[in-house]
C-alpha positions in Angstrom: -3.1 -20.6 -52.6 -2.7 -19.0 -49.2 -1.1 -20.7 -46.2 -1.1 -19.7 -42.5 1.1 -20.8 -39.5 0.6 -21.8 -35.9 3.3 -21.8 -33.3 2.9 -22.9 -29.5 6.3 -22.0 -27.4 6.2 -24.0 -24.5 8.8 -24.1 -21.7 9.0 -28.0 -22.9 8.2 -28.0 -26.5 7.9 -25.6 -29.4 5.3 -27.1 -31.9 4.5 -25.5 -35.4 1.7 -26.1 -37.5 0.8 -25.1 -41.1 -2.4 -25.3 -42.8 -4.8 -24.5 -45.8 -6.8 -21.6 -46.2 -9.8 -24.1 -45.2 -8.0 -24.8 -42.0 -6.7 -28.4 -43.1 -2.9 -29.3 -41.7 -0.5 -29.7 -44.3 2.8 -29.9 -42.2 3.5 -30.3 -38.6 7.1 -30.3 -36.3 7.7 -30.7 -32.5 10.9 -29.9 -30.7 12.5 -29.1 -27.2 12.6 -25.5 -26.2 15.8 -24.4 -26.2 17.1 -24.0 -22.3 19.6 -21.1 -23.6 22.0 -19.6 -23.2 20.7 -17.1 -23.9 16.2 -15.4 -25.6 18.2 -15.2 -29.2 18.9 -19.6 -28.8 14.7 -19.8 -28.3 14.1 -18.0 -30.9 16.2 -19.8 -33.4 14.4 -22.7 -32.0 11.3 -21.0 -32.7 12.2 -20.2 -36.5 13.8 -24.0 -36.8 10.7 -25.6 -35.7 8.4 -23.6 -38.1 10.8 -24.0 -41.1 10.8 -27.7 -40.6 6.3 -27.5 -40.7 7.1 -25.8 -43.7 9.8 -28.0 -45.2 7.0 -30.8 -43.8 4.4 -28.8 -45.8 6.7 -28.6 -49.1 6.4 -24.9 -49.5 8.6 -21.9 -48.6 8.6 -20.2 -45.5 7.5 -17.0 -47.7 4.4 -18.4 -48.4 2.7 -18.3 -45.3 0.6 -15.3 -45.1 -0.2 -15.0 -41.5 0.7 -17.1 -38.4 -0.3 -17.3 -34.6 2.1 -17.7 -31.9 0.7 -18.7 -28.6 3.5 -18.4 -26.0 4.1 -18.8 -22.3 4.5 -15.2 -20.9 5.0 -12.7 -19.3 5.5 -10.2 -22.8 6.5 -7.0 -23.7 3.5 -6.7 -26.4 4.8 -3.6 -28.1 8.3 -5.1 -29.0 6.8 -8.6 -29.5 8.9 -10.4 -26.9 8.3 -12.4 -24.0 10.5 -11.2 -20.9 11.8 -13.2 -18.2 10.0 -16.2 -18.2 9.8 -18.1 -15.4 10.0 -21.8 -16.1 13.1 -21.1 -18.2 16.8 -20.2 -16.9 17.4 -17.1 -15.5 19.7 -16.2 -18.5 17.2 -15.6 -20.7 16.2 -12.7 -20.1 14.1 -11.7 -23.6 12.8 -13.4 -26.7 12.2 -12.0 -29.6 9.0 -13.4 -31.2 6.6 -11.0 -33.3 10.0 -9.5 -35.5 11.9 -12.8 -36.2 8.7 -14.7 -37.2 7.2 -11.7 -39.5 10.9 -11.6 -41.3 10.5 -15.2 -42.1 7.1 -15.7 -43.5 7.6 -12.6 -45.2 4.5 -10.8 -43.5 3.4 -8.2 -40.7 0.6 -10.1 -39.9 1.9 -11.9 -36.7 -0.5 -12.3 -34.1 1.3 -12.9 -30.5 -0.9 -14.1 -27.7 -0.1 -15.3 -24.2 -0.9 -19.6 -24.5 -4.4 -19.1 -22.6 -5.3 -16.9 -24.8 -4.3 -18.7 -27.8 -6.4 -21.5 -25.7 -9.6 -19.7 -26.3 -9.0 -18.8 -29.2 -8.8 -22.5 -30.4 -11.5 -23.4 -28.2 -13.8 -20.9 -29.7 -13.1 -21.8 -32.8 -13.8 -24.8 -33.1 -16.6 -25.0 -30.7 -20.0 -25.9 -32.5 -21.6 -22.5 -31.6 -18.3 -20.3 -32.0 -19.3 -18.8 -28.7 -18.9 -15.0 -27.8 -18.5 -15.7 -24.2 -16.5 -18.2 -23.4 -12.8 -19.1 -20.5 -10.5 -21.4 -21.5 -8.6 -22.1 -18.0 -5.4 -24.1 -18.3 -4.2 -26.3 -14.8 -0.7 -27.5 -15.7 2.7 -26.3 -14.6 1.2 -23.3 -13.8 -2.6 -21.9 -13.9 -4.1 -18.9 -16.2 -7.1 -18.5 -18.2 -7.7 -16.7 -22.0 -11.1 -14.8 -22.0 -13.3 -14.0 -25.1 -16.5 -11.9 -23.5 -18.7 -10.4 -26.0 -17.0 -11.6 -28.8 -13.7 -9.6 -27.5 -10.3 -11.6 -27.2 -9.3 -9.7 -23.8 -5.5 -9.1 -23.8 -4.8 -6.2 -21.7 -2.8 -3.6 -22.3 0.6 -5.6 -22.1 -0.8 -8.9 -23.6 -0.5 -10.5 -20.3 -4.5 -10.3 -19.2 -5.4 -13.8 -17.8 -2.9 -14.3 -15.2 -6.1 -15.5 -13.1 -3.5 -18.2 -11.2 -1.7 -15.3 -9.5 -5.4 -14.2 -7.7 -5.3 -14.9 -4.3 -7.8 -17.4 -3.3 -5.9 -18.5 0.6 -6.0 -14.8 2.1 -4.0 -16.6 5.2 -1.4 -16.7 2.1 0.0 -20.1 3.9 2.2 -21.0 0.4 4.0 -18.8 -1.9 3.6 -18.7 -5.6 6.7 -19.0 -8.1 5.7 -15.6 -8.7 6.9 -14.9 -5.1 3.4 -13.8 -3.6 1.3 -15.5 -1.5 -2.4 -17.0 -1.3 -2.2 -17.5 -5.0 -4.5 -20.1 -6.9 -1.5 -21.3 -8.9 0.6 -21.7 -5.5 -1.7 -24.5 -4.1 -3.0 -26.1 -7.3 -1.2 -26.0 -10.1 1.1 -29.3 -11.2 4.2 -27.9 -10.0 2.8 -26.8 -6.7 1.0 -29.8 -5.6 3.8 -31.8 -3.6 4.6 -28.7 -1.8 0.8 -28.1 -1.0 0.6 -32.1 -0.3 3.6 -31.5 2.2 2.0 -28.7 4.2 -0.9 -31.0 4.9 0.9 -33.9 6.2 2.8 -31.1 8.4 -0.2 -30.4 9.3 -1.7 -33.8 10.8 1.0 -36.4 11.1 -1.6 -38.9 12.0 -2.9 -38.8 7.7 -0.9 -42.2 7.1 0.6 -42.0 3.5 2.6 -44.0 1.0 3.4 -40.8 -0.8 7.4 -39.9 -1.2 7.0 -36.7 0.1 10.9 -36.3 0.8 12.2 -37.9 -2.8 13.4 -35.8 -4.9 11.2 -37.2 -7.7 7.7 -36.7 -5.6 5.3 -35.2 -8.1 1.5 -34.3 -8.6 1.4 -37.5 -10.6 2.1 -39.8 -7.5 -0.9 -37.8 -5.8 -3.3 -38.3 -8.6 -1.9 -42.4 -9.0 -2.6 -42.6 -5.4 -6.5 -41.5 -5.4 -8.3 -44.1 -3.6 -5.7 -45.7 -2.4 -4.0 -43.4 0.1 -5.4 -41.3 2.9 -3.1 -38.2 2.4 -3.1 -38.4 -1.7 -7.6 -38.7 -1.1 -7.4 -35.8 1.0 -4.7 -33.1 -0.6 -7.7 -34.1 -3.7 -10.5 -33.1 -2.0 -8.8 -29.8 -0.4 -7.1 -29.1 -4.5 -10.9 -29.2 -5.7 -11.9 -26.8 -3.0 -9.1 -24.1 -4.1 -9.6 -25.1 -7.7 -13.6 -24.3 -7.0 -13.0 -21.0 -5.4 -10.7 -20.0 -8.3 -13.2 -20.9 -11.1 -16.3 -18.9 -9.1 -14.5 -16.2 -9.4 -13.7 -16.5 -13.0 -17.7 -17.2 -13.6 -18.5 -13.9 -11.8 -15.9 -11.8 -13.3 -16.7 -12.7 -17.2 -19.8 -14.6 -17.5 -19.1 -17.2 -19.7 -21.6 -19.6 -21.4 -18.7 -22.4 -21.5 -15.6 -22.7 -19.3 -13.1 -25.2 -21.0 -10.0 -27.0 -18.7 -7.3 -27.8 -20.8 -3.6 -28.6 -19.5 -2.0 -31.6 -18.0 -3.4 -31.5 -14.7 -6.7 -31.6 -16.2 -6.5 -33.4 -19.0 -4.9 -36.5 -17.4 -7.1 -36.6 -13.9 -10.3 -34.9 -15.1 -12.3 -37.5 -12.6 -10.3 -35.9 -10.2 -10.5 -32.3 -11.1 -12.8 -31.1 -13.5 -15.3 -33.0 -12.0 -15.6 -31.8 -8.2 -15.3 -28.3 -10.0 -18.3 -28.7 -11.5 -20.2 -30.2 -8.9 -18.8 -27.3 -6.4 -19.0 -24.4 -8.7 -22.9 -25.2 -8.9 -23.7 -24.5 -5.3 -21.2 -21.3 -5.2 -21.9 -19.2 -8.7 -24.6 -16.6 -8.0 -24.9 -16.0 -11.8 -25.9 -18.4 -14.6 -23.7 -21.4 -14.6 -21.9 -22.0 -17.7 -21.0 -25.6 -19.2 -17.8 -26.7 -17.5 -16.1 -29.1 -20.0 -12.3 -30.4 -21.1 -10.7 -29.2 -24.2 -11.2 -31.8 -27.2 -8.2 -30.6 -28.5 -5.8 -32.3 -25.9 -2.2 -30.9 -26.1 -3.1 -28.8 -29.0 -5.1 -26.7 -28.5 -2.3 -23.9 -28.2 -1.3 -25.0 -31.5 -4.4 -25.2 -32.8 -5.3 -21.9 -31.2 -2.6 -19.9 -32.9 -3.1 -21.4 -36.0 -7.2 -20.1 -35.6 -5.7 -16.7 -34.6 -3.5 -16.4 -38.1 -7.0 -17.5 -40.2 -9.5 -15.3 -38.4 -7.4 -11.7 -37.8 -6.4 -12.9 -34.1 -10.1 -13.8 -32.9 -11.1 -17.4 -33.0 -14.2 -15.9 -34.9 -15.4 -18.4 -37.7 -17.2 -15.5 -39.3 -14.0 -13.8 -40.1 -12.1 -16.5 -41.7 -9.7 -15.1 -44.4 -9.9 -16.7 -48.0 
């Protein structure tokens, strides 16, 4: 019997998954990403995590004949490695994926993808029409997008294709992404940015009365979002986050045309009343194209997971029609 693997690094949790040729999860195991010292310690955490889906699975390690690893970015594709990554120390500098996880399972076929794109991948796979066309757009600690269009898993040359948080959608360029540019999508919206977006409006106009902790240390997008309806600042930084959030999916609609656009990420996923729904009343009025179906992710917090795993059992496409046996 054949097995396959899916991994999901995460700068907070590496997840494994192993399943049937059918698709059906046999054995499953969560931990904490390593914070170092140094790439080598996540990758160990990496192997750990799948060997204990395995050992959750009962078989050997060597019995997997493909896996999926969907992985926060930026990579070096060639050498199967992601390379400074930015929500991790700066003393990791690499981590060795595609090599470490092909000498365990015993196989070359190791399919690396940045986590977006291991989003769409899930998402078209187990979508009812196994779309061609369809943008998986993740708002969480940060903000990218995996793209299938006409059937095509788009990559890039570097594996890093996607990286739609880092398009600019403030040309005045008023906030500056973790990247360290500015006007970015991902520098106004996404989870960690919010409380410094939230402060620049209260800067702004003093006379916004607010209960938020804008100086605490522990101020986060949550307090926004736990505020709506309540608070005057926390009502409007909402209303101005759908208007960049809008802007940023237009111009995902006009670049790849998809038939579906699905949010996934914690942002999303916990406040889609909040988000996801002034996108799609927004996006309506701006697209110029056809407007796809704007939806959230069934598969919650794994569809990275999930998404990896679909990559191992269909050659790294999310195509149903190409399901190994």
């Amino acid at each position: 019997m054949a097995y396959y693997a899916g991994v999901d690094l995460g700068a907070t949790n590496v997840r494994a998954i192993v399943a049937e040729a059918d698709g059906t999860a046999i054995g499953v195991s969560r931990r904490s990403t390593p914070r170092g010292p140094t790439g080598i310690h996540v990758t160990e955490g990496v192997l750990r995590t799948l060997r204990e889906a395995c050992g959750d699975a009962g078989i050997d390690p060597k019995r997997i004949t493909a896996a999926g690893i969907g992985s926060i970015g930026p990579f070096d594709l060639a050498e199967g490695t992601v390379i400074d990554p930015a929500n991790l120390p700066d003393s990791i500098d690499r981590i060795p994926l595609t090599g470490p996880v092909s000498k365990l399972i015993g196989s070359d076929d190791v399919y690396l993808h940045n986590d977006t794109i291991a989003g769409v991948i899930g998402e078209r796979f187990h979508a009812d029409r196994n779309p061609d066309d369809m943008v998986y757009i993740t708002i969480s600690s940060g903000i990218g997008a995996g793209v299938c269009c006409d059937g095509e898993i788009m990559h890039g040359w570097d594996g890093n294709a996607g990286e739609v948080g880092h398009c600019v959608v403030d040309p005045r360029g008023r906030l500056t992404c973790g990247c360290g540019r500015e006007g970015h999508w991902e520098a106004y919206c996404s989870g960690n940015a919010i409380p410094d977006y939230v402060r620049l409006l209260a800067e702004d106009d003093p006379t916004i009365s607010t209960d938020l902790p804008l100086e605490g240390p522990d101020f986060t997008a949550k307090d926004v979002f736990d505020l709506a309806g309540e608070d005057e600042l926390a009502d409007y930084a909402i209303e101005q986050l759908a208007h960049w959030n809008a802007i940023g999916v237009t111009n995902v609609i006009h670049s790849f045309a998809p038939i579906v656009v699905s949010f996934g990420g914690a942002v999303a996923l916990h406040n889609e009343e909040l988000v996801v729904d002034p996108v799609r009343e927004r996006v309506a009025e701006m697209v110029m194209t056809n407007v796809p179906e704007i939806r959230v992710t069934d598969l919650g917090d794994d569809v990275v997971v999930e998404g990896a795993l679909a990559s191992a059992l269909t050659d790294g496409t999310g195509d149903r029609r190409r399901l190994r046996s």
